[in-house]
C-alpha positions in Angstrom: 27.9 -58.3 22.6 30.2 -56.1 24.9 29.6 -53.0 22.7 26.0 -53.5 22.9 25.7 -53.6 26.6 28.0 -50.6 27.0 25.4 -48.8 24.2 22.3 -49.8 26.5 24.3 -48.6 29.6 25.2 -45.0 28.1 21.5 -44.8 26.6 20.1 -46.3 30.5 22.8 -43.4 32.0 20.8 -39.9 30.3 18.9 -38.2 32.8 16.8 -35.9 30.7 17.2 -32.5 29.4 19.5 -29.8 31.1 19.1 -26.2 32.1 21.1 -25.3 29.1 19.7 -27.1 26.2 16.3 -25.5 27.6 17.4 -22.3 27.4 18.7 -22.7 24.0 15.5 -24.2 22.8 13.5 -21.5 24.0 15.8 -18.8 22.8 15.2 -20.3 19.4 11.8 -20.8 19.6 11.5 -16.9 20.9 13.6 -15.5 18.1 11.2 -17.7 15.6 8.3 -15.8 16.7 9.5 -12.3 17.1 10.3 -12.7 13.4 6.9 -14.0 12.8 5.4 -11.1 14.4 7.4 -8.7 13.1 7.3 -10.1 8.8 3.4 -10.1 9.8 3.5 -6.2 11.1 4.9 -5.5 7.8 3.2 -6.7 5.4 0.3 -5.1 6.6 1.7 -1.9 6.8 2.8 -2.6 3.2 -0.7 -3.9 2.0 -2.4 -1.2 4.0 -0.1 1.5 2.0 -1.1 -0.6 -1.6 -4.5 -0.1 -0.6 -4.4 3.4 0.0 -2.6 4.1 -3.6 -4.8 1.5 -5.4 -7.9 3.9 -4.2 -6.2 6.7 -5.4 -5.6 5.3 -8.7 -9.0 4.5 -8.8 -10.3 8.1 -7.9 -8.2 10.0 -10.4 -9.2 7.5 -13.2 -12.4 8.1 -12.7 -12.4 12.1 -12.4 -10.5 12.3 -15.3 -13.4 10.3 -17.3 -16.0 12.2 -15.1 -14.3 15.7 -16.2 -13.8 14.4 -19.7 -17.1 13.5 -20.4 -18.7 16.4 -18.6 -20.0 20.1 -20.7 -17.0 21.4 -22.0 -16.4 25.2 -20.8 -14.1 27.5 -22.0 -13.6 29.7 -19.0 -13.7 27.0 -16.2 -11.4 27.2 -13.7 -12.6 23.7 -12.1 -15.2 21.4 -12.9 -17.3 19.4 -10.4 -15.9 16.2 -8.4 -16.7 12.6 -7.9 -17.7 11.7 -4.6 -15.0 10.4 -2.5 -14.5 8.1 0.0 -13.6 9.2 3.7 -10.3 10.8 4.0 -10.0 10.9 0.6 -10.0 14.8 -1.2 -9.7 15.6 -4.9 -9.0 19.0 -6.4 -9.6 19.7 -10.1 -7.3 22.1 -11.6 -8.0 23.5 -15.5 -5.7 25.7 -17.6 -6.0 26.5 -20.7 -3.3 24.6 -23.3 -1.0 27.4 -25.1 -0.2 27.4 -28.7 -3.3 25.8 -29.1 -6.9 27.4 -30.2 -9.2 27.9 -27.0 -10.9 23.9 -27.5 -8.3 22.5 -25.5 -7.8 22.3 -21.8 -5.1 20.9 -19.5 -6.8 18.7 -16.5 -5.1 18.7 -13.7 -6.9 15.9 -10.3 -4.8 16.1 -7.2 -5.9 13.1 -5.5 -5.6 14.2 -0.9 -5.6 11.7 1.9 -5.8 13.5 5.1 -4.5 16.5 4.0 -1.5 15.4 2.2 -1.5 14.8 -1.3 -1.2 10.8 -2.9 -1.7 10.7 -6.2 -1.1 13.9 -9.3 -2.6 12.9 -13.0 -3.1 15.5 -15.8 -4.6 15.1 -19.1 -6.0 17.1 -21.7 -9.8 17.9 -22.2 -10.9 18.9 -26.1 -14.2 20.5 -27.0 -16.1 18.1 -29.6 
């Protein structure tokens, strides 16, 4: 019974929280969210990045078939572009295949985003 009575007088004898376990509790609870913040500022910069190569992808895909399918001509030096999203340039480079007879050419799309180029995809273009 003694044992009891001193328990209920140590519990009866805590004044509340000190200065220092505050402190320590916000500290903890700051350093939580700064992380937070910062894992959510990356992933977007990562998906934002995704996105930009994903439309890329897309782009040169699609000029290639565009460029594939289109009149085939011997002396072309480019063939005609897809429409583009903003930001988003595509050059079209053709050269003709060596060793080969003159119904094959080497496609070449250069996918830009603001100047700087994303994306480089060459395939070959046959006269059928």
């Amino acid at each position: 019974m003694i044992k009891i009575k001193q328990l209920i007088t140590r519990i009866q004898d805590q004044r509340g929280i000190g200065l220092a376990e505050t402190l320590v509790a916000v500290a903890v609870l700051g350093t939580a969210v700064v992380a937070f913040v910062v894992s959510l500022s990356a992933g977007s910069l990562a998906v934002n990045e995704q996105d930009k190569e994903t439309v890329a992808q897309t782009l040169a895909q699609t000029q290639i078939e565009y460029t594939k399918n289109y009149l085939y001509n011997p002396a072309a030096a480019t063939y005609p572009a897809v429409t583009t999203p903003s930001g988003y340039t595509i050059t079209i480079g053709v050269s003709s295949v060596t060793g080969t007879d003159s119904n094959m050419q080497k496609i070449t799309v250069n996918v830009l985003r603001a100047g700087s180029s994303v994306l480089l995809v060459s395939d070959y273009k046959v006269n059928r």
